[in-house]
VOGU-3710 file (C-alpha; in Angstrom, 3 decimals, decimal comma):
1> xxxxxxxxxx> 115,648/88,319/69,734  112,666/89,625/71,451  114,123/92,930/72,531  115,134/93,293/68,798  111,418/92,597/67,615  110,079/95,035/70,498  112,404/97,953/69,341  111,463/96,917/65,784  107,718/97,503/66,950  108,073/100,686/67,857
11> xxxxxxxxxx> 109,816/102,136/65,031  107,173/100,483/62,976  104,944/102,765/60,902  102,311/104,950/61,797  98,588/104,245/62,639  96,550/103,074/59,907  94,118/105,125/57,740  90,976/103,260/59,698  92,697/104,410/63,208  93,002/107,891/61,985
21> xxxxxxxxxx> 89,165/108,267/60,057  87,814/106,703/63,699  90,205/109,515/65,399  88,721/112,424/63,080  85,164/111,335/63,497  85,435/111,875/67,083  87,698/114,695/66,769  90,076/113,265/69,492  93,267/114,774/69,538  95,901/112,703/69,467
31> xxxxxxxxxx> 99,368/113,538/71,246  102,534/111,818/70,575  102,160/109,032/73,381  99,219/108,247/72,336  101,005/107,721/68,746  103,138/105,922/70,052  100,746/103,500/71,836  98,974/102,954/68,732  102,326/101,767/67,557  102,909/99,889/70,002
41> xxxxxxxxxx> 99,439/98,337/69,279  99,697/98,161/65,669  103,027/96,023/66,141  101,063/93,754/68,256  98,773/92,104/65,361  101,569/92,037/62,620  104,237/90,563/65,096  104,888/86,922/63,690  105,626/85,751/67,342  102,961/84,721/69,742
51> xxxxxxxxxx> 105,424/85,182/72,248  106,733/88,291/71,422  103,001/89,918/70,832  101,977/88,896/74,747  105,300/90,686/75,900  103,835/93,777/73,679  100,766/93,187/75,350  101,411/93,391/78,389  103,581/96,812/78,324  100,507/98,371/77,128
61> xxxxxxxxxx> 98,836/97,007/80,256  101,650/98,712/82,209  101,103/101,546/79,875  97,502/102,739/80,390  97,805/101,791/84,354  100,056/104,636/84,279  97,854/107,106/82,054  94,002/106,092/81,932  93,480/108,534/79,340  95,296/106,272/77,081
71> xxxxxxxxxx> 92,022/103,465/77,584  89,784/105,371/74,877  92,097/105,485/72,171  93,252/101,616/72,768  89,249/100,654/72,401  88,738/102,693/69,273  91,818/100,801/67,950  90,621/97,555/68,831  86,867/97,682/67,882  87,875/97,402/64,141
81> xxxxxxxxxx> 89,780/94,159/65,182  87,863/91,898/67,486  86,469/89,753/65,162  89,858/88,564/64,004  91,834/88,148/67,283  94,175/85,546/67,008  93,881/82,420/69,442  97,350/82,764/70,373  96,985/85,475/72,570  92,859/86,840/72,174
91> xxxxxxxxxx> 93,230/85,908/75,967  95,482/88,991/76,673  93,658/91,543/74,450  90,652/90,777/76,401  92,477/91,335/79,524  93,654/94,386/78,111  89,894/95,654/77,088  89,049/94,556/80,815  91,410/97,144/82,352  90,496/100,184/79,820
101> xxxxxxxxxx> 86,777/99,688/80,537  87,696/99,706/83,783  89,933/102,675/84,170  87,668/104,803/81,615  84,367/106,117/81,051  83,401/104,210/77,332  80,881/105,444/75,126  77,501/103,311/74,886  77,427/101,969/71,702  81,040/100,865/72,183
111> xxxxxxxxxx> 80,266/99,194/74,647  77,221/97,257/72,959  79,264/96,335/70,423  82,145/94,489/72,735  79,366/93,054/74,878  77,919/91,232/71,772  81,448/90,202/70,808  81,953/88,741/73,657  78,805/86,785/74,048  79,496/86,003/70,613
121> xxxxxxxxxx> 83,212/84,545/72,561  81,371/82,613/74,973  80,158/79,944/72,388  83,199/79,293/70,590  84,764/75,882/70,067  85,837/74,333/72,930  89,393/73,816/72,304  91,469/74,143/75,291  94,094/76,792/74,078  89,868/79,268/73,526
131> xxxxxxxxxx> 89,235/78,253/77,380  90,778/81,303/79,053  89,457/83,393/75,993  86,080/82,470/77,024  86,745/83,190/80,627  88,060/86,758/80,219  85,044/87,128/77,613  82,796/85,685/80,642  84,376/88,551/83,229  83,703/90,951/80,876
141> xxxxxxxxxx> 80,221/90,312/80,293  79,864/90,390/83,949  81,638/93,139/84,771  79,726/95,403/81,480  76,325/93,879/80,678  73,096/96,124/82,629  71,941/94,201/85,807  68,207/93,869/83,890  69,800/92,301/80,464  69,945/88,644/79,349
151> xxxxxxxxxx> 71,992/86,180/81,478  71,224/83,236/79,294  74,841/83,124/77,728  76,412/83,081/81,081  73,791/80,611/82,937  74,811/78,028/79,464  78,436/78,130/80,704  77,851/76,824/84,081  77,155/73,392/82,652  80,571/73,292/80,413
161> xxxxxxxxxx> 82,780/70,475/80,898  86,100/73,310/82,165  85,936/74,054/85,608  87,628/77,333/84,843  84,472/78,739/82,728  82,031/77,072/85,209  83,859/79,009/88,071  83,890/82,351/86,296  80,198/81,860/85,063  79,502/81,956/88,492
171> xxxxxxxxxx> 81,785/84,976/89,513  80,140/87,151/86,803  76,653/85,705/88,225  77,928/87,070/92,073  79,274/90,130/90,141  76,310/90,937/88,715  74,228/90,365/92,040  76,901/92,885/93,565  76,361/95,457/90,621  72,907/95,160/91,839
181> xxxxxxxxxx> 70,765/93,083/89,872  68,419/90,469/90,820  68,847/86,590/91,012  66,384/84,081/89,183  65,015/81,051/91,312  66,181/78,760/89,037  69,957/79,839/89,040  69,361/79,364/93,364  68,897/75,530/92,251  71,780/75,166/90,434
191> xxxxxxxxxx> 73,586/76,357/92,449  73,235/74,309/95,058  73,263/71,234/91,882  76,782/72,583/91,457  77,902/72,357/95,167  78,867/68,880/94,589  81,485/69,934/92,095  84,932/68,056/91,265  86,644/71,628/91,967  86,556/73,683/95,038
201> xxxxxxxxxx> 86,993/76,573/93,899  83,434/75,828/91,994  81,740/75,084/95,390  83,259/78,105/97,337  81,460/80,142/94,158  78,526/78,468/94,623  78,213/78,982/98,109  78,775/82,896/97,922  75,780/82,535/95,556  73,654/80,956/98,016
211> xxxxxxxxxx> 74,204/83,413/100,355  73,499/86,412/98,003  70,340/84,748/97,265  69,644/84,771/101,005  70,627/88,438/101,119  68,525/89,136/98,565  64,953/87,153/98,862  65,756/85,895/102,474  61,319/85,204/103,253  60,670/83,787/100,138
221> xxxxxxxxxx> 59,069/80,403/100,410  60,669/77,398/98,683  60,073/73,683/98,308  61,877/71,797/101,281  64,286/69,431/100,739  64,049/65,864/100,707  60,229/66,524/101,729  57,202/64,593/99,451  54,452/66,340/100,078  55,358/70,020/99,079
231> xxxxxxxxxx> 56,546/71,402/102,370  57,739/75,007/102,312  60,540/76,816/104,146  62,169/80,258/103,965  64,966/80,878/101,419  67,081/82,080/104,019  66,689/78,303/105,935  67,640/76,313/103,165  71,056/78,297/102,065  71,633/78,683/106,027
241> xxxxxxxxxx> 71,513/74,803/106,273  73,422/74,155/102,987  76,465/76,341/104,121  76,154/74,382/107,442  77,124/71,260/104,945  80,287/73,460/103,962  81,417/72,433/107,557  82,066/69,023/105,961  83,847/70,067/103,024  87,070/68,288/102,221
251> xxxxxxxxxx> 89,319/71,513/101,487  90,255/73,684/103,709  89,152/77,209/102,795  85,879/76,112/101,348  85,363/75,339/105,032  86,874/78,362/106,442  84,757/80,640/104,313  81,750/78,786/104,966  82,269/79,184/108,000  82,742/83,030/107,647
261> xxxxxxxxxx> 79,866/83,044/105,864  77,289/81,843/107,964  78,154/85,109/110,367  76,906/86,905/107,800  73,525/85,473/107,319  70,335/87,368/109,676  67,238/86,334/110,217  67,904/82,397/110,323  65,091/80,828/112,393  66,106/79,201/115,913
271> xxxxxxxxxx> 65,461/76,041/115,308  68,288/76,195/112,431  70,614/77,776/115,015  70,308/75,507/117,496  70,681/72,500/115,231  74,446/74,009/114,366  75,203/73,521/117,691  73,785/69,891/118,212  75,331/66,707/115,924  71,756/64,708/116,463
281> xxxxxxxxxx> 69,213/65,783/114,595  67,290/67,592/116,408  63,068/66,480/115,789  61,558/69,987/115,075  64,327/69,708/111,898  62,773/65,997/110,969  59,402/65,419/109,700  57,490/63,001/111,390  55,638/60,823/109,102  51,858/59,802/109,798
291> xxxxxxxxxx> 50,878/56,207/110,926  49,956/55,413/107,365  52,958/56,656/105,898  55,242/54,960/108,554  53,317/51,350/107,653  53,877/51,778/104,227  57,805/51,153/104,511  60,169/52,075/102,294  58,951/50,580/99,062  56,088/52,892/99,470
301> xxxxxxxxxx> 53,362/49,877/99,984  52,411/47,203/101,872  54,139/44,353/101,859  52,289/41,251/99,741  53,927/38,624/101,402  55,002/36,971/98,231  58,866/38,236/98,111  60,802/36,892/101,214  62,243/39,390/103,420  59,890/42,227/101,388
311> xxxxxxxxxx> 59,376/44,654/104,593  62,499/43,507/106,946  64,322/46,332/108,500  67,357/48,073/106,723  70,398/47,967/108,428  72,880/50,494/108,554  73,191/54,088/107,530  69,959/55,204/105,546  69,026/58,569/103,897  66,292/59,890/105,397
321> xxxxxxxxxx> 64,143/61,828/102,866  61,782/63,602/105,882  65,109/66,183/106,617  64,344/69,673/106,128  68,511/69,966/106,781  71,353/67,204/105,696  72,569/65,001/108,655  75,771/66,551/107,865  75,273/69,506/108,852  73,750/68,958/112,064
331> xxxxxxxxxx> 76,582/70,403/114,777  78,293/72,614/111,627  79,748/75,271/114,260  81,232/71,745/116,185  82,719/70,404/113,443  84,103/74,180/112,694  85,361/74,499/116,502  87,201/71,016/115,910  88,851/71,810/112,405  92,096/70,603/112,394
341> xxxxxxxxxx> 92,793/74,055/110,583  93,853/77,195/112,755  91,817/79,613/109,774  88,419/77,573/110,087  88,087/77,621/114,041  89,118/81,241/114,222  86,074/81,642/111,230  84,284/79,794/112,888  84,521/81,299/116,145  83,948/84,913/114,935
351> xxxxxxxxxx> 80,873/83,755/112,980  79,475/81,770/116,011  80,034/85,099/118,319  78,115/86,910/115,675  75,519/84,943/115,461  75,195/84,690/118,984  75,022/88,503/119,479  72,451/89,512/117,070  69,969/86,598/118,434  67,587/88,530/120,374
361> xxxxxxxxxx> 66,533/85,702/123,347  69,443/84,844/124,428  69,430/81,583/124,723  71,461/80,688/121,703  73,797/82,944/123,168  74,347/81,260/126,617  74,650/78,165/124,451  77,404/79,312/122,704  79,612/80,518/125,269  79,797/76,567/126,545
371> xxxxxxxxxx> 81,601/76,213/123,296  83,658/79,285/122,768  84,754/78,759/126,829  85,970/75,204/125,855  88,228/76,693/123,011  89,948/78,623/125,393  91,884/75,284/125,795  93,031/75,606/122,059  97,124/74,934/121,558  97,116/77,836/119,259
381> xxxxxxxxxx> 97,831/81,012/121,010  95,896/83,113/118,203  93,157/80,756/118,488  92,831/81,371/122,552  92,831/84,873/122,412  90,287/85,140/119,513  88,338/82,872/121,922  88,846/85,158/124,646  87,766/88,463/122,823  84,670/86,627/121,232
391> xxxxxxxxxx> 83,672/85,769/125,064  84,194/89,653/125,919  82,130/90,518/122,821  79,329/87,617/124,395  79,195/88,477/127,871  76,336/91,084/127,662  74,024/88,777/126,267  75,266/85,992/128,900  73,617/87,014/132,337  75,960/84,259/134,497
401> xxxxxxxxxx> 79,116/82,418/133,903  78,555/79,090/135,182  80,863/76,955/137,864  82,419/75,298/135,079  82,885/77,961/132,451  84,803/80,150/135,524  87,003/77,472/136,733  88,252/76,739/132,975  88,564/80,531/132,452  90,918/80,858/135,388
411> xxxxxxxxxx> 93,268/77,786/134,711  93,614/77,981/130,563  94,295/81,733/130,229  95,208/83,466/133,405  98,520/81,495/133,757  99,331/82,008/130,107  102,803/83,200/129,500  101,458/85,860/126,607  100,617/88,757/128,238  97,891/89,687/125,381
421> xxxxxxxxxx> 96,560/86,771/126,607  96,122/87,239/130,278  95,256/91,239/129,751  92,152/89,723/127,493  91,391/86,813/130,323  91,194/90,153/133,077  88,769/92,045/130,386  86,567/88,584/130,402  86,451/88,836/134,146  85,552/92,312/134,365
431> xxxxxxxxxx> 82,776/91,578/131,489  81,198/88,202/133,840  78,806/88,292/136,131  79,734/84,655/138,281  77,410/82,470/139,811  78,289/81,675/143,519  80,249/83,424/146,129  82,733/80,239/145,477  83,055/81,211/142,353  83,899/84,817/143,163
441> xxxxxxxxxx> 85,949/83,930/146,200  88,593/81,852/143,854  88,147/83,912/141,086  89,993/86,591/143,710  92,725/83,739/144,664  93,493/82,953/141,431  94,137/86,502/139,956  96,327/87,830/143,695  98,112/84,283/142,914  98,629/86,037/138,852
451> xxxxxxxxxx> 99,134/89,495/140,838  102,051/87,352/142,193  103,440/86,101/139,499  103,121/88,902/137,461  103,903/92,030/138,835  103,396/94,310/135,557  99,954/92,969/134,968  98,761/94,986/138,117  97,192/98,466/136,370  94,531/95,515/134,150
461> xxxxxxxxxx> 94,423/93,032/137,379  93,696/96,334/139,665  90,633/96,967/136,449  89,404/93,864/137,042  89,069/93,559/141,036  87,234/97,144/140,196  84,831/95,389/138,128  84,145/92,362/139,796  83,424/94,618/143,191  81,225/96,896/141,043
471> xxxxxxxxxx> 79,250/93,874/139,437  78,752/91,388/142,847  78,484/94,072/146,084  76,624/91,025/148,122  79,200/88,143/147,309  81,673/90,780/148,137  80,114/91,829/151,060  80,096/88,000/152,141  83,380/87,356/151,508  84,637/90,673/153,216
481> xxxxxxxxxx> 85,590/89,235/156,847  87,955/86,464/155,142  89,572/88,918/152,692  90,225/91,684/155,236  90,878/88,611/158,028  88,054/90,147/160,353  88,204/88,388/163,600  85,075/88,236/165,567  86,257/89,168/168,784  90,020/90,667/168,379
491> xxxxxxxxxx> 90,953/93,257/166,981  92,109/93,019/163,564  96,227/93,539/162,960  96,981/96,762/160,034  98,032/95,336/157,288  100,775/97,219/154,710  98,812/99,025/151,856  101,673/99,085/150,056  101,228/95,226/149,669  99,874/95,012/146,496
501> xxxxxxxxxx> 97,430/92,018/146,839  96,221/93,870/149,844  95,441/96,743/147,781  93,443/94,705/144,798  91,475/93,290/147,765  90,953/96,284/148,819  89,902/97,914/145,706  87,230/94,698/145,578  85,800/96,298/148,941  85,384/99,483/148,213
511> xxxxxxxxxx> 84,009/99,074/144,848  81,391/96,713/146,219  80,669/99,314/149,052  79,041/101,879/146,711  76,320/99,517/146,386  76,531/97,730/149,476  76,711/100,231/152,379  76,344/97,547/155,134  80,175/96,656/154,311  80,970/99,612/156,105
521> xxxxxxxxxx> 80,318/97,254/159,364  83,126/94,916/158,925  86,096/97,675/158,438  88,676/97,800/161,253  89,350/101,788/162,007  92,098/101,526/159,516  90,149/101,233/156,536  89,539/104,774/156,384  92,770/105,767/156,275  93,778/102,951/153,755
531> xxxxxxxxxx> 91,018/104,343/151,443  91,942/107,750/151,520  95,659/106,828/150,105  94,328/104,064/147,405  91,542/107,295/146,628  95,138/109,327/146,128  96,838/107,155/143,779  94,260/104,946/141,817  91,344/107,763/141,735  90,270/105,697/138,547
541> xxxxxxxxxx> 90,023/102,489/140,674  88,371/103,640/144,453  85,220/104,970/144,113  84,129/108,189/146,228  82,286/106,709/149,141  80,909/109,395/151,799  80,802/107,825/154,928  84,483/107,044/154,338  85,246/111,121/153,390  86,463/113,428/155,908
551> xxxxxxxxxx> 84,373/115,944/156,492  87,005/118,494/157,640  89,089/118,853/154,604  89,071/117,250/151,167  91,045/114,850/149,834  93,680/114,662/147,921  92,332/112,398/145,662  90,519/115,413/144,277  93,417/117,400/143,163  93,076/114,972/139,819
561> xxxxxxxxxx> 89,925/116,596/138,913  90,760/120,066/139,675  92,279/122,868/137,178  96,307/123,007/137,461  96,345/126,057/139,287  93,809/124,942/141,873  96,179/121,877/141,802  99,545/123,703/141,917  97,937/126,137/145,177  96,817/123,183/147,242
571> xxxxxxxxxx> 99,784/121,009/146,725  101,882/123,766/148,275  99,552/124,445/150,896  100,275/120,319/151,935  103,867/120,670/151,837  105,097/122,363/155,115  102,516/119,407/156,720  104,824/116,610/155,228  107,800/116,700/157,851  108,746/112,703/157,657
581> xxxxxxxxxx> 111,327/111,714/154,903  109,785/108,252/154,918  106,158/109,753/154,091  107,697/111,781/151,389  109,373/108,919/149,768  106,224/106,915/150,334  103,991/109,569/148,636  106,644/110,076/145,766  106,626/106,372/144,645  102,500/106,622/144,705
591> xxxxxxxxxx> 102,620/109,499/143,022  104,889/107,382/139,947  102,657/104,955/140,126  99,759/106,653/139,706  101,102/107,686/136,164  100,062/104,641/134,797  96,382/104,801/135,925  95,894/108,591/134,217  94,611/108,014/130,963  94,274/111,800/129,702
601> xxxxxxxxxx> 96,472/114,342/128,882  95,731/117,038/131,507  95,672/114,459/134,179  98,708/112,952/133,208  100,182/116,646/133,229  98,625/117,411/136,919  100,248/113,941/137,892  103,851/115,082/136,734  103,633/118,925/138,672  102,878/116,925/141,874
611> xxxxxxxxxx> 105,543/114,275/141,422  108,004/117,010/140,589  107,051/119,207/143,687  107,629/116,663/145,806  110,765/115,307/144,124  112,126/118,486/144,974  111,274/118,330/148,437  113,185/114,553/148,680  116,116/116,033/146,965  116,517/118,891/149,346
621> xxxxxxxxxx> 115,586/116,979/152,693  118,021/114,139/151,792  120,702/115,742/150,400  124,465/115,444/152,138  126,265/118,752/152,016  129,503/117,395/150,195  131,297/119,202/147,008  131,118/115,531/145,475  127,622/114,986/145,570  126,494/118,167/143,234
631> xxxxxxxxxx> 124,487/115,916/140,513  121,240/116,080/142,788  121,475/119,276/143,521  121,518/120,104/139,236  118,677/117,693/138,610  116,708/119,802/140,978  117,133/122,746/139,632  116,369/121,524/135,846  112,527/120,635/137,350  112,642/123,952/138,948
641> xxxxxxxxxx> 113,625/125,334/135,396  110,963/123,248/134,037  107,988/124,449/136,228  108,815/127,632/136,006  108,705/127,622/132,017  105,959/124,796/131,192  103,662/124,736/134,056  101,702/127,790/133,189  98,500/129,452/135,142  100,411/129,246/138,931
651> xxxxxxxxxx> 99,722/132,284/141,106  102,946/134,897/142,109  102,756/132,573/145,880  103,390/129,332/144,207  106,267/131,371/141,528  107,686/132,649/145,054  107,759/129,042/146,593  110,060/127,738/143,747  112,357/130,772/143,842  112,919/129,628/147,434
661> xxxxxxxxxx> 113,734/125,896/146,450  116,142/127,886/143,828  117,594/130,360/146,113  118,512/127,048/148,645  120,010/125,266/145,561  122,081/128,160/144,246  123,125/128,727/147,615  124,631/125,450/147,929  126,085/125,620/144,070  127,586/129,098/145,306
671> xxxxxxxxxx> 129,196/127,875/148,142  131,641/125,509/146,686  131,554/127,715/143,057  135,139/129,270/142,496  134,299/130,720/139,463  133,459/134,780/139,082  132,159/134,446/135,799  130,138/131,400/136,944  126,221/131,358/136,641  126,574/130,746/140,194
681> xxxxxxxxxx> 128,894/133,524/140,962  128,118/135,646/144,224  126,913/138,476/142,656  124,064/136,306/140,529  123,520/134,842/144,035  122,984/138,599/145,796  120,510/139,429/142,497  118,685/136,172/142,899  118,094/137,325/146,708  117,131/141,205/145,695
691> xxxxxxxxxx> 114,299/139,475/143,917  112,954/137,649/146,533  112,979/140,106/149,289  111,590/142,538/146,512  108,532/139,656/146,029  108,212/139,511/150,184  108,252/143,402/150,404  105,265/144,147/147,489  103,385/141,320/148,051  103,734/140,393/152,162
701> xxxxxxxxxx> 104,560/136,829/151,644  105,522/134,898/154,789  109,617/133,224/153,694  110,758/130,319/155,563  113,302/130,430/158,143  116,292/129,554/156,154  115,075/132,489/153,441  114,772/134,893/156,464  118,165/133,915/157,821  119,902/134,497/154,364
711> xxxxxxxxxx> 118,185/137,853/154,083  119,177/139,155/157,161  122,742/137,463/157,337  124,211/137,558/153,527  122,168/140,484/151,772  125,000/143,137/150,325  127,620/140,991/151,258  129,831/141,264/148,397  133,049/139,677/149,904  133,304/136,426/148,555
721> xxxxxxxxxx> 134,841/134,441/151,511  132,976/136,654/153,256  129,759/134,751/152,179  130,607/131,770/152,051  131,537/131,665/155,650  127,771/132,933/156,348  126,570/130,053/153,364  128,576/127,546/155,424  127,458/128,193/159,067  123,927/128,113/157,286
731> xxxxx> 123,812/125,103/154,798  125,420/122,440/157,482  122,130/123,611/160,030  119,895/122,667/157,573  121,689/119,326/156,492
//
């Protein structure tokens, strides 16, 4: 039935003579969609269905989303029309004019003359079926009228008995603000009036008001509450302490985004902060009466004597009218931070941390960070590590973290089984500066005992132990002899550095020696040699300390900050030094590990040439001459393939030092090749060597022995089994 209507609609006839005079006199040009709109229009007002005219409706919403340019000739249309909008559905043409004001430019006079329809809209009967007409008339006089105009036909709404209209009189009253224009002192009182509305959605509304009038006129001077005698405080006060009373709100996100809200405010005087933090009133927040006043009780007067019990004392909870701030809302950021709802103490954290930070003394910060440290005991994981990161954000402003807050740091979140937990609990560490060697020494116990227990957390734990050694050198220095197990008179044993708890203390040491030089008494001889491998592999981590440095040749914890080709050269120049397979291995595994530390691009491109060097080298020293085991021998010669065509800006010596890792690989491949059209045949093999003696004859480079031997033994040898006898005698020397 309603499809039948809707097709009848737009076969309907054309735009009337008004629409078409209106069309002329503006000499808009009308194309055949926007015919067709009109239509669609037209069949709106002489459907006989309410029903079917909202379905209309709302394709022309759909309609001029798609094409804005459609939103002029839809208000031209209408303006003949909105005195006689029927109830059924004046709603949904208003939403319609809503959207084509909003998605086009309209002329002014158009626009005067829907703004004084719809105030005209605001004070119609108040049936219930005109209540959402005279809400979307309400947006739209908020959204359209000039920021200087009028307001009296919204400010009438906000005492109407709907909740709906009272809630979007004060949406087009925020609206407005946001548009820029300026908020009357009397609309600041009722809005707080209406904060004791049946709905919440009223109060939330209200409250965003009181904080735009703080925004706005945050020093100007107002009567104090509950105060007789014509005390004054700052706007910004009196809104601060009446979204503290949003704290005690009985839904849920009125208290949430009261609680956001108070992050937002700046400026609030101390004695306002503090209170938020304390549930007792606090007595610079109480006016203290004089003796007069105090003797005059509560009826205001002496007591005759004539009525019994005229002046005996009240028992029981009593308003006090000498409050400059409601008793409920003393302690508002406690009462957020105990919310039974996840969403009001993560607000409430985040506006507490704010708050905190932009507080210039400090001492409301170091106040807060009791609190926020307690809520790192929350049973919400989200709720912990928005704790956490609002204690990172603090710790700046915090100069110590006390006995108390450290030992509930270490046994809430270090253990925790999330690891975005426990990477945010090591950022807090590195942030703190502690208050006692004690603290320090377990704050070391606790993390090797994490270190422990998880392994992949080392890289951040590693961060942290840098920190804490860079932020307490003379706790450090104290605790130095235990951590390193110093004995006074023996000589201490050489412990593994590839021990990894050994290695964070380490790191501890030697980022506390840069600022503590005197350490340098307490390290057993082995120390140096220690630092100079943890200065190889973490040179992110280990400081440069020169009384550790030898003098006689640099380290190769340099190489990381050195260009590729300086990095390339020395690397090569270290490799005939490196004779043990063990130290190889060992310096191969550092070298993987050390990928994890680089955090650019170049160094993490230095890192892999190294690794892949010596990876060669390990390949080629452990390799066991079998026909079996060729897979090795390939990978090898892949990186070999790869340096040669990535690794760009290496001098013709490094080029010839990988054509002698090839020439050993190909000679292997060659030997147990039976292929003549191979890759690997012996003639590639004799063209391979031609090249290299060629390199050694222009440019006087020194080969190694096994190079030498295969110049001198197999060069022009083109017999097959021939070479391969010379390949084998030479091969099973070298393996």
């Amino acid at each position: 039935m309603v499809e039948t209507k809707l097709k009848r609609g737009l076969v309907s006839e054309t735009t009337t003579t008004a629409e078409n005079e209106v069309a002329k006199r503006q000499k808009i040009q009308l194309s055949s969609d926007s015919v067709e709109i009109l239509k669609l229009l037209d069949s709106v007002f002489t459907s006989s269905a309410a029903g079917d005219s909202r379905i209309l409706l709302r394709k022309l919403d759909s309609e001029v989303s798609k094409d804005p340019t459609l939103a002029p000739h839809i208000i031209d249309s209408l303006s003949s029309r909105l005195k006689s909008l029927p109830p059924n559905y004046a709603a949904e043409v208003w939403l319609l004019i809503r959207k084509c004001f909003k998605l086009s430019e309209i002329a002014g006079d158009v626009k005067s003359t829907f703004l004084e329809q719809a105030t005209a809209n605001v004070h119609c009967e108040d049936a219930w079926i005109m209540s959402k007409f005279k809400i979307m008339s309400i947006a739209f006089v908020g959204e359209n009228i000039e920021v200087d105009a009028s307001r009296a036909p919204i400010l009438e709404m906000l005492d109407d008995h709907d909740q709906r209209i009272r809630l979007a009189s004060l949406n087009a009253l925020y609206l407005i603000f946001k548009r820029g224009g300026d908020l009357a002192l009397p609309q600041y009182s009722k809005a707080i009036n209406m904060l004791a509305d049946i709905s919440h959605q009223v109060r939330l509304a209200a409250y965003r008001i009181l904080f735009a009038f703080a925004i706005q006129t945050p020093d100007k001077m107002i009567p104090a509450r509950n105060i007789k005698n014509n005390e004054e405080i700052r706007l910004i006060d009196d809104a601060f302490a009446h979204l503290c009373d949003s704290m005690n709100d009985p839904e849920s996100s009125v208290r949430a985004e009261g609680a956001t809200l108070l992050g937002k405010f700046d400026g609030v005087s101390m004695r306002f902060l503090h209170q938020t933090l304390e549930k007792n009133l606090m007595t610079n927040l109480n006016r203290i009466r004089s003796l007069n006043e105090r003797a005059k009780g509560e009826g205001g007067e002496f007591s005759s004597g004539r009525k019994f019990g005229d002046d005996k004392a009240i028992r029981g909870e009593v308003e006090d009218d000498n409050n400059v701030i409601a008793r409920g809302a003393c302690g508002a950021f406690i009462h957020g931070l105990e919310d039974e709802f996840q969403t009001v103490r993560v607000a409430a954290l985040d506006s507490l941390c704010t708050l905190a930070a932009k507080e210039t003394t400090g001492d409301f910060a170091k106040q807060s960070m009791d609190y926020m440290v307690d809520m790192l005991n929350d049973e919400i994981e989200g709720v912990r590590l928005n704790a956490i990161n609002n204690c990172v954000r603090l710790a700046s402003r915090v100069p110590v973290l006390l006995e108390d807050q450290n030992e509930n740091v270490l046994t809430s979140c270090l253990p925790d089984s999330r690891r975005e937990i426990r990477f945010s609990t090591h950022r807090l560490l590195s942030c703190c500066r502690l208050l006692s060697k004690k603290c320090l020494n377990r704050t070391v116990e606790e993390l090797i005992r994490s270190l422990i227990k998880f392994p992949d957390d080392q890289s951040s734990i590693y961060e942290a132990f840098r920190d804490l050694g860079n932020h307490h050198p003379h706790f450090t220095a104290a605790l130095t002899p235990e951590l390193l197990n110093v004995h006074p008179f023996f000589d201490t044993c050489e412990t593994d550095i590839s021990d990894a708890s050994y290695a964070a203390k380490l790191i501890l040491i030697l980022n506390a020696a840069s600022d503590s030089k005197s350490l340098a008494n307490f390290f057993p001889p082995f120390i140096k040699r220690h630092y100079a491998y943890l200065r190889d592999v973490y040179p992110k981590l280990v400081p440069k300390l020169d009384f550790l440095e030898d003098k006689k040749a640099k380290t190769k914890g340099e190489f990381i900050h050195c260009s590729t080709a300086e990095f390339v050269t020395r690397r090569v120049k270290l490799l005939p030094q490196i004779n043990s397979t063990q130290a190889l291995t060992s310096a191969l595994t550092s070298l993987n590990r050390m990928k994890k530390a680089c955090s650019s691009k170049e160094d993490l491109n230095l890192v892999l040439a190294h690794a892949d060097f010596l990876e060669i080298q390990s390949i080629l020293r452990t390799y066991h001459f079998s026909r079996t085991n060729l897979n090795p021998i390939h990978h090898s010669l892949g990186i070999i393939h790869r340096l040669e065509n990535l690794l760009k800006g290496m001098t013709e010596e490094e080029k010839f030092h990988l054509r002698e890792y090839k020439l050993i690989i190909f000679s292997i491949i060659c030997f147990f090749n039976d292929d003549k059209e191979s890759v690997f045949s012996s003639a590639n093999f004799q063209i391979l060597l031609d090249e290299i003696s060629t390199k050694i004859a222009q440019h006087g480079f020194t080969p190694s022995k096994f190079t030498r031997s295969l110049i001198d033994q197999c060069r022009g040898i083109k017999r097959d089994s021939l070479l391969k006898s010379f390949l084998n005698s030479l091969l099973r020397c070298v393996s």
